[in-house]
N, C-alpha and C positions, 0 to 999 in steps of 0.2 A: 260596651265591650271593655274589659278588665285583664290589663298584663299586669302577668306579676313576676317578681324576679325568682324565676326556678335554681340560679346559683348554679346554672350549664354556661359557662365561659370559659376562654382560650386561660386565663390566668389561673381559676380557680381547677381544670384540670390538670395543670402544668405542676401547680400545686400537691394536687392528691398523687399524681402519678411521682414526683420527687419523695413524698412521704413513703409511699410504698417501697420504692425503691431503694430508698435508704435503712427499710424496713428487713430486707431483705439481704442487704450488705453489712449489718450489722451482727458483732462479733458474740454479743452477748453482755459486753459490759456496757452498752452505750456507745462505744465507738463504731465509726465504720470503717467497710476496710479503703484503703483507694482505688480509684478507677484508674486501674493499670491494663494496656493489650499487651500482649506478644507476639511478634510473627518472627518466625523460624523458615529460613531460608536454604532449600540445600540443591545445591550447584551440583553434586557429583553426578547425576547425568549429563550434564551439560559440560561439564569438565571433561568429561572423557567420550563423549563425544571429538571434543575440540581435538583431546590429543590424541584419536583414530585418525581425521582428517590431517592432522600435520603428520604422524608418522608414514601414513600412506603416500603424501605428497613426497616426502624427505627420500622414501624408499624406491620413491619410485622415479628420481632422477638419480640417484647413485649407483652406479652399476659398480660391482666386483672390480673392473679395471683400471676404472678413471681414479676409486679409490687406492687401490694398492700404486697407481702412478703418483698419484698425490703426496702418498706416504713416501715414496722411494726420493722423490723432489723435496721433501723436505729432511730427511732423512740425516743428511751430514749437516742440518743447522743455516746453509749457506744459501738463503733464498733472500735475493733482492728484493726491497721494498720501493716503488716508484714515490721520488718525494714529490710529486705530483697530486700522489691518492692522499698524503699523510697531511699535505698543507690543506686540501679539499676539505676530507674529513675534520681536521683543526680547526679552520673557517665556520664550515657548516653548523 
């Protein structure tokens, strides 16, 4: 029995498939081009998604009242700050 080398190996088509392939990417003058991907990314459903759920959340503890109380309590400027929160927050 007689093997003979048919020239089907891992190298030698790793080979012919790079040949082709640069065959294929090439511009015309001999160069090729480069092996660049792009992926493009776009968030705008998901964005605004997010900002349904917060604006529904925000709207939906605010009432007309507590808002215009808030506003009138702040109103002349003269709303005490506890230096309790402000050293906390400073810490933190």
């Amino acid at each position: 029995m007689e093997i003979s080398n048919l020239g089907i190996n891992p190298i030698n088509a790793y080979k012919k498939y790079n040949r082709a392939s640069a065959a294929k990417k090439s511009d015309g003058a001999g160069r090729t081009a480069p092996n660049t991907d792009k992926v493009e990314f776009d968030r705008t459903r998901s964005l605004n998604a997010a900002q349904s759920a917060i604006a529904a959340r925000v709207g939906s503890s605010a009432s007309e009242e507590r808002l215009a109380a808030l506003a009138a309590k702040y109103a002349d400027g003269n709303t005490p700050v506890p230096a309790e929160s402000v050293a906390s927050t400073m810490i933190a």
